[in-house]
C-alpha positions in Angstrom: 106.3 121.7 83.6 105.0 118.0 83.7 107.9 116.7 85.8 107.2 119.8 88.4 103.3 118.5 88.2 104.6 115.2 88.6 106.4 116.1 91.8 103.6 118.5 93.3 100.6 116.0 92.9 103.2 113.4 94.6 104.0 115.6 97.4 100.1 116.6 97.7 99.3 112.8 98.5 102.5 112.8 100.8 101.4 115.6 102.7 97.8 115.2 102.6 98.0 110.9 104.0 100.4 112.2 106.3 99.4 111.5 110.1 101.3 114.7 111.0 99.8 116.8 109.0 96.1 116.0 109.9 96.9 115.3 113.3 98.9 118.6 113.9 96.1 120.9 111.7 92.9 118.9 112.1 92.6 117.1 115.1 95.0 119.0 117.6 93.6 122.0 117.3 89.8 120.9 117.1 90.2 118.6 120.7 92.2 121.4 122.4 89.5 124.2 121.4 87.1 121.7 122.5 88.9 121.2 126.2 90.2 124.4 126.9 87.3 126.1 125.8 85.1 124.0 128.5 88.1 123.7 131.3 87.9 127.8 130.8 84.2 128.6 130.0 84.1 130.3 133.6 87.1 132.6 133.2 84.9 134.1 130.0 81.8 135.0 131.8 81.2 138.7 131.0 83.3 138.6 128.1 83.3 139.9 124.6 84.2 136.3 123.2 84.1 133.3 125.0 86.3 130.7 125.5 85.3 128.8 122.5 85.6 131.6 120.4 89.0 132.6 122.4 91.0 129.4 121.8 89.3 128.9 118.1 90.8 131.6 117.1 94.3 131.6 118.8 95.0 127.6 118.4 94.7 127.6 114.7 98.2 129.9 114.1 99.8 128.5 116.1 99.7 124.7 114.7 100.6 126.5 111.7 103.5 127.2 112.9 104.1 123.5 114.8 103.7 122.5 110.8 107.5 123.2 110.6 108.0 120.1 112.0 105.7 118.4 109.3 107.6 120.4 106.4 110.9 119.7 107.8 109.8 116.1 107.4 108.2 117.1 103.9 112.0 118.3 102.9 113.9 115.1 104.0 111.1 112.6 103.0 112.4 111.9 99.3 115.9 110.2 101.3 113.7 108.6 103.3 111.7 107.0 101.2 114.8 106.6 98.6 113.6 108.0 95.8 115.5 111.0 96.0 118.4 109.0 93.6 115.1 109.1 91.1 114.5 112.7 91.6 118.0 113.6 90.7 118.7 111.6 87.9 115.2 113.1 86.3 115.4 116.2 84.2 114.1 118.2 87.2 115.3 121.4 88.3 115.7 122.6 91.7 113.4 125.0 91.7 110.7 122.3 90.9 112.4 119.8 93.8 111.6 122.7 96.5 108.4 124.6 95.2 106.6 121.3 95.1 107.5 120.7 98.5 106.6 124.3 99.2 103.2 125.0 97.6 101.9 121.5 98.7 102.6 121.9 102.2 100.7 125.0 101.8 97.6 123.6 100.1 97.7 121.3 102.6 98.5 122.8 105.5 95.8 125.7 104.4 93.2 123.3 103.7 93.5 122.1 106.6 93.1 125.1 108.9 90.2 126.4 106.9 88.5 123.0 108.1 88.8 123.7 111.4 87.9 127.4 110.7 84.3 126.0 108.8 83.8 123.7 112.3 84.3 126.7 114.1 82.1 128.7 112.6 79.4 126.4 112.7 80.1 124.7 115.9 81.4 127.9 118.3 80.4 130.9 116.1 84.0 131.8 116.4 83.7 133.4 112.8 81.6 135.6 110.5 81.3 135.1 106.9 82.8 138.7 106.5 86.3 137.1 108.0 86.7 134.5 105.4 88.9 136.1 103.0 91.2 137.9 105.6 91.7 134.8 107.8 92.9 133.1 104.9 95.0 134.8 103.6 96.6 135.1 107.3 96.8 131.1 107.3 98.0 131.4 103.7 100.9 133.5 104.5 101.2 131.8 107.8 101.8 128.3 106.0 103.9 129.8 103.3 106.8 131.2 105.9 106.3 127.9 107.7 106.7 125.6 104.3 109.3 127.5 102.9 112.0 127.5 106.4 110.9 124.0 107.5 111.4 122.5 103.7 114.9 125.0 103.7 115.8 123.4 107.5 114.7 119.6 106.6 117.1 120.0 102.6 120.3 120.5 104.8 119.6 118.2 107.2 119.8 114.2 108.0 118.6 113.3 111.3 115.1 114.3 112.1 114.3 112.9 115.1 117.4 115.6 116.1 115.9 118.6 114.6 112.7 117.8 115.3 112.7 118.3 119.6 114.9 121.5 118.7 111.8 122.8 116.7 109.2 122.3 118.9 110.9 124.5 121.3 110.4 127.7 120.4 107.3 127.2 119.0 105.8 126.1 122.1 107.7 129.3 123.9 105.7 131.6 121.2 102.6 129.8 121.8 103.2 129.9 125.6 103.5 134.3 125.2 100.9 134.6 123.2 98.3 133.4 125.6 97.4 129.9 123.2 96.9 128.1 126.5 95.9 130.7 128.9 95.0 134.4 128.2 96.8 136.7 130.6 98.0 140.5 130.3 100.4 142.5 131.6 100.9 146.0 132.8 104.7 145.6 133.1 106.5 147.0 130.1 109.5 144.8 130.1 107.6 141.5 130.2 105.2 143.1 127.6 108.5 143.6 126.0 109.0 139.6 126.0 105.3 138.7 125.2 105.5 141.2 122.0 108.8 138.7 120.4 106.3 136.5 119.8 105.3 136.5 116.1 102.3 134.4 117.5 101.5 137.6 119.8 101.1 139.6 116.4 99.1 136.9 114.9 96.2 136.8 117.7 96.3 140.7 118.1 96.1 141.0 114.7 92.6 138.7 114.0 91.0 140.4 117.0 91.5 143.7 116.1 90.2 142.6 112.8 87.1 141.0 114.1 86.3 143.6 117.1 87.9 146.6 115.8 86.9 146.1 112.4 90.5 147.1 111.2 92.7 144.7 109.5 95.5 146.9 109.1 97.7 145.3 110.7 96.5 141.6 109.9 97.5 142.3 106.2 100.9 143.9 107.4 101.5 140.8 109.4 100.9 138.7 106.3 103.1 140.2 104.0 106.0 140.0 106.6 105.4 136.4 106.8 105.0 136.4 102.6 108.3 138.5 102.6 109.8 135.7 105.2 108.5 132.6 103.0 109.8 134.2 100.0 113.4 134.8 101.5 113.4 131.1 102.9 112.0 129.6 99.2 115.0 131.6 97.4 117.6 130.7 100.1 116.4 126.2 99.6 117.2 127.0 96.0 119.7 128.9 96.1 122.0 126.6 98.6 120.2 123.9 97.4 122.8 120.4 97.9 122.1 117.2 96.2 124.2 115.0 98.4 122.2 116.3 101.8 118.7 116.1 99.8 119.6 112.3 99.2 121.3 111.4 102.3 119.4 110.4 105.1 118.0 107.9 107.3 114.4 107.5 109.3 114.4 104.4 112.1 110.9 102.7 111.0 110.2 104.6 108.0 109.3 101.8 105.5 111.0 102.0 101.8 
């Protein structure tokens, strides 16, 4: 228990001093509600929300899930920092090595979010009090899937800069169908077909049926699929778990 302490409070101050993680979940998604919900203001007239409210609540998720990057990262960053060697000659288990990782990319990651959910709120009026508890545990559930298959991806892998442009891909397609840039709908049932593959389509429908609606059915079925997920991924790191790709691994610029 002291060595997995050890490890979580190390990877804590990893995560938490990491540029990534505060640019991706702090600043990103504070500038772009800012921008888009000015560029857009006029699209809203007449609406339920406005754009403030719109992009403050559909930017949040999704650089959730652009933390896989980060938590990729987060999984390889012992090599790179070589003291992975140290790691594994400790008495540590693996399931300490990857639910530090896990857990403190979601504390972090969750932390994070509700920060820019608090400026929200007081800034936009994007949320109520009453949405507090069911909007975190979305982001909780959102960051554990997201922690526990980027830390699985960045264990069996060695070059990052590689894995990390194949990554941002489909994120950015999700974000891209889900309207997290620009709001559009569709009548047509086989591109509705295409917009609904998006797990970040699920994610938005989810909190405004919750906050308009007043039915968060299916925003606490959408978080235990992404539990279930994070779960899956957690036991999967372990289980595969290889100490020669955990300690093997370069980063051009990273400083040792």
């Amino acid at each position: 228990m002291i060595a997995f302490k050890s490890l979580l409070w190390s990877s804590i101050r990893r995560r938490a001093t990491d540029g990534f993680s505060v640019g991706y979940n702090i600043i990103f998604p504070l500038l772009m509600i800012l921008v888009l919900g000015l560029l857009t203001k006029g699209l809203f007239d007449g609406e339920v929300v406005t754009s403030y409210q719109y992009y403050g609540v559909v930017f949040v998720p999704f650089c959730l899930f652009m933390g896989i990057v980060t938590s990729a990262y987060g999984g390889k960053d012992d090599a790179y920092a070589n003291t992975a060697d140290r790691v594994l000659l400790a008495p540590i288990s693996v399931s300490s090595i990857v639910l530090s990782k896990v857990i403190s990319q979601i504390i972090v990651f969750t932390g994070c979010s509700l920060m820019v959910f608090a400026v929200g709120a007081a800034t936009w009026q994007v949320w109520r009090i009453s949405d507090l508890i069911p909007v975190t545990l979305l982001y909780l559930s959102i960051a554990f899937m997201i922690a526990a298959m980027g830390t699985t991806i960045g264990l069996s892998m060695k070059n990052f800069m590689q894995i990390k442009n194949i990554l941002n891909v489909p994120m950015t397609v999700f974000a891209i169908l889900a309207g997290c840039f620009y709001r559009f709908g569709t009548f047509h049932s086989g591109l509705q077909f295409i917009i609904d593959l998006s797990p970040l389509t699920w994610v938005n429908r989810s909190i405004f049926m919750m906050m308009f609606d007043h039915n968060a059915v299916m925003l606490y079925g959408v978080c235990g699929i992404f539990s279930g997920i994070g779960i899956l991924f957690t036991l999967i790191a372990i289980i595969f778990f290889k100490k020669e790709a955990y300690g093997d691994g370069e980063l051009p610029g990273y400083e040792k």
